[in-house]
C-alpha positions, 0 to 999 in steps of 0.5 A: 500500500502506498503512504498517501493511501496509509495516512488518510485521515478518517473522511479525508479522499484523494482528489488527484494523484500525480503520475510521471510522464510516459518520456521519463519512463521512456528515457529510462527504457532507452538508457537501458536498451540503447546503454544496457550493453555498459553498465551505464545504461543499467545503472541510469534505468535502475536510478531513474525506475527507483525514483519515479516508484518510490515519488508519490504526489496527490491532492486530498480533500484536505492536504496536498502531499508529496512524498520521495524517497524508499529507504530514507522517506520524506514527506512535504504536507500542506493543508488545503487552507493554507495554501497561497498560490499555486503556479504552473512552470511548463515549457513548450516542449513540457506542453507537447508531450503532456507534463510540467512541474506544479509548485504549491505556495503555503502560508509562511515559508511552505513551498512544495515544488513537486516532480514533472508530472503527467497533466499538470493543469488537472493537478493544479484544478484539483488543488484549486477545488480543495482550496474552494471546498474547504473555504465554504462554511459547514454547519451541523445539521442541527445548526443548519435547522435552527437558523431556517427555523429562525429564518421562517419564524412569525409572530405568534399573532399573524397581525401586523403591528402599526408603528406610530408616526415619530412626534415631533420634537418641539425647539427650545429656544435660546433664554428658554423663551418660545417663538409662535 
């Protein structure tokens, strides 16, 4: 089982999961086809598959995550409502073949800068529906109930109550003497 999937809390779902693009796997296929007869090529390919297994990166209703590493693990958590900005690098090349790096900005000094990865415009949307739905006010429904309740409330008696003319204040003059 993987980490994110280990360390949700109760109610929290993933939203998006971050995959690699199929060039790095790619490149590390050709590293080992084209330099597998050296020992090079091999060691390019393990390095790179270790990388790509061991990275994982995905947008819950609550956090963003990334995690590197498989012996020495390190985890970079944000929560969804304190998360700033969220930019989008990606070069026309990135563009062509479908990948881009995606760096989340957090309150104080949090900046998460994730891997290249497949579709990062669907990363990114993901994490901007996290940051919505965790910015809109939840009530009880008990809590929900009252307030239509106080919302639809009457006067016991359906009457409508006139309200009297405001009286007109009579103007005292300076020495206490009136004017008529």
């Amino acid at each position: 089982m993987r980490y994110i999937d280990e360390s949700l809390a109760p109610g929290e779902t993933i939203l998006q999961r971050g995959q690699w693009p199929w060039i790095f796997w790619f490149g590390a296929w050709a590293a080992l086809i084209l330099l597998g007869i050296v020992i090079v090529g091999i060691i390019i390919f393990a390095r790179a598959a270790i990388i790509m297994k061991t990275t994982d990166f995905a947008v819950t209703n609550r956090r963003v995550i990334l995690k590197r590493g498989w012996l020495n693990r390190r985890t970079q958590e944000l929560a969804v409502e304190s998360v700033e900005g969220v930019s989008l690098d990606q070069s026309i090349i990135q563009r062509l073949f479908g990948y881009g790096r995606v760096v989340v900005t957090g309150t104080g000094d949090a900046v998460i800068v994730f891997p290249p990865m497949a579709d990062p415009v669907a990363f990114r949307r993901a994490i901007e529906a996290a940051r919505a739905d965790a910015s809109e006010v939840r009530l009880a429904s008990q809590d929900r109930e009252a307030i239509e309740r106080a919302a639809n409330d009457r006067p016991a008696n359906d009457e409508i109550v006139e309200e009297e003319p405001p009286r007109k204040r009579r103007r005292r003059s300076f020495i206490g003497l009136r004017s008529r």
